[in-house]
C-alpha positions as CSV (number, residue, x, y, z in Angstrom):
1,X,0.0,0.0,0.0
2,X,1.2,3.3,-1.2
3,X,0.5,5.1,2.8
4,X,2.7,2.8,4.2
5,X,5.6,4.1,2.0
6,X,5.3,7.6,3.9
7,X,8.1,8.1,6.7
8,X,6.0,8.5,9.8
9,X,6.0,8.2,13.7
10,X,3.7,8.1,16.4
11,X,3.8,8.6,20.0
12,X,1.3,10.0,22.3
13,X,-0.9,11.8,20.0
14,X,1.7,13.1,18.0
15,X,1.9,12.4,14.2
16,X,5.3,13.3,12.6
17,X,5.6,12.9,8.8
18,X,8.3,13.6,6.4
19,X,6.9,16.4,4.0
20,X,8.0,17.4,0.9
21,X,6.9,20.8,0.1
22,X,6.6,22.3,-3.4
23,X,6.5,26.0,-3.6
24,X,5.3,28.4,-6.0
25,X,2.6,25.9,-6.9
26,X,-1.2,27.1,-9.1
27,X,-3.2,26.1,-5.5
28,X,-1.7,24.7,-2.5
29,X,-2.8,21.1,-1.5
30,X,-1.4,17.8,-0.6
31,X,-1.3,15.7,-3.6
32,X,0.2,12.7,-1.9
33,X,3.6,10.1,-1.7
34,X,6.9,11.2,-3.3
35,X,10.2,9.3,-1.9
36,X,8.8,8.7,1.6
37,X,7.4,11.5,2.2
38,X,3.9,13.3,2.1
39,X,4.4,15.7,-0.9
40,X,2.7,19.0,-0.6
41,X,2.0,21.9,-3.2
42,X,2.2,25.7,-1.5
43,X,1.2,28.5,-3.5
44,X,3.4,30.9,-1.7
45,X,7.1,31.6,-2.5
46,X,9.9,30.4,-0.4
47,X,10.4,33.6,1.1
48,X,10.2,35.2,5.0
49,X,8.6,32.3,6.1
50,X,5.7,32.3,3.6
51,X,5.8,28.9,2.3
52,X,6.3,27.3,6.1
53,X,2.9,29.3,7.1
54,X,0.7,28.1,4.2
55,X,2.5,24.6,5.0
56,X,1.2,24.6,8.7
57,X,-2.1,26.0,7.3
58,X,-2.8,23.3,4.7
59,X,-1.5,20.5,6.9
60,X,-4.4,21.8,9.7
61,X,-7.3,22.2,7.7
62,X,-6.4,18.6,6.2
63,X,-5.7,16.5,9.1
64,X,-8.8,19.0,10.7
65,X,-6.8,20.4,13.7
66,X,-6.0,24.1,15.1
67,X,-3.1,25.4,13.7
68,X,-1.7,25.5,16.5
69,X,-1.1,21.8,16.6
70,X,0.6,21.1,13.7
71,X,4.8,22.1,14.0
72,X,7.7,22.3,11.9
73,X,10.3,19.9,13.9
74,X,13.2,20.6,11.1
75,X,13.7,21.5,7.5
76,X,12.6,24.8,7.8
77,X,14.8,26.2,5.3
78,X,14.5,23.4,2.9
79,X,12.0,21.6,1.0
80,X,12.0,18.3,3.1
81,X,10.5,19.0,6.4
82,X,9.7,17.4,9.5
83,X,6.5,18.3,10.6
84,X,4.8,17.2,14.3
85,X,1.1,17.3,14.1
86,X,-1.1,17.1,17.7
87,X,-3.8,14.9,18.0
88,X,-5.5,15.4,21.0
89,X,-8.1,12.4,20.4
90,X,-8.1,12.0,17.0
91,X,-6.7,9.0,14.9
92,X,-4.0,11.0,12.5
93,X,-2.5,7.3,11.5
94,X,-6.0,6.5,9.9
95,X,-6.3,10.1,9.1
96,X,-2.8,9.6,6.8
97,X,-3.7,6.5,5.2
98,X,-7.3,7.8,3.7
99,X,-5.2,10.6,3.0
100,X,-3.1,8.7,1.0
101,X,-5.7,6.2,-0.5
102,X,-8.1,9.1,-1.8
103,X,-4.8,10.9,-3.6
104,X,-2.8,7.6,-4.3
């Protein structure tokens, strides 16, 4: 199965994925698996931050939590990132794998 191809862990309600962010993209959106990692489009450029905010912005209104809850861990300056994402109660494993099977 393509989801389990994603680089992910999960400890105590907190998913953190590999993500592979495309900027400067038409529409920004998560269009699925590329080397491991959940590949992302971003509309914004690279610059002061921009693309990192729409990241954390997509990733929440996908995996439906507050912004607040989804982190980047590393990669902040590049295009592979390590992003935490919160839980609280919600299942983010089965979360990323109909992710993956509606865009795979």
């Amino acid at each position: 199965m393509k989801q389990d191809l994603i680089q992910y862990s999960l400890k105590n309600d907190r998913l953190e994925i590999r993500v592979h962010v495309v900027p400067r993209a038409s529409k920004s959106e998560v269009v699925g698996e590329h080397d491991g990692s959940l590949r992302v489009r971003i509309a914004a450029p690279p610059v002061d931050g921009a693309a990192n905010e729409e990241l954390i912005r997509v990733l929440a209104k996908t995996f439906d939590v507050p912004r607040r809850a989804v982190s980047i861990v590393s990669g902040e300056a590049g295009r592979i990132k390590h992003v935490r994402i919160e839980s609280g109660a919600r299942d983010l494993k089965e979360l990323l794998r109909s992710l993956i099977a509606d865009r795979g």
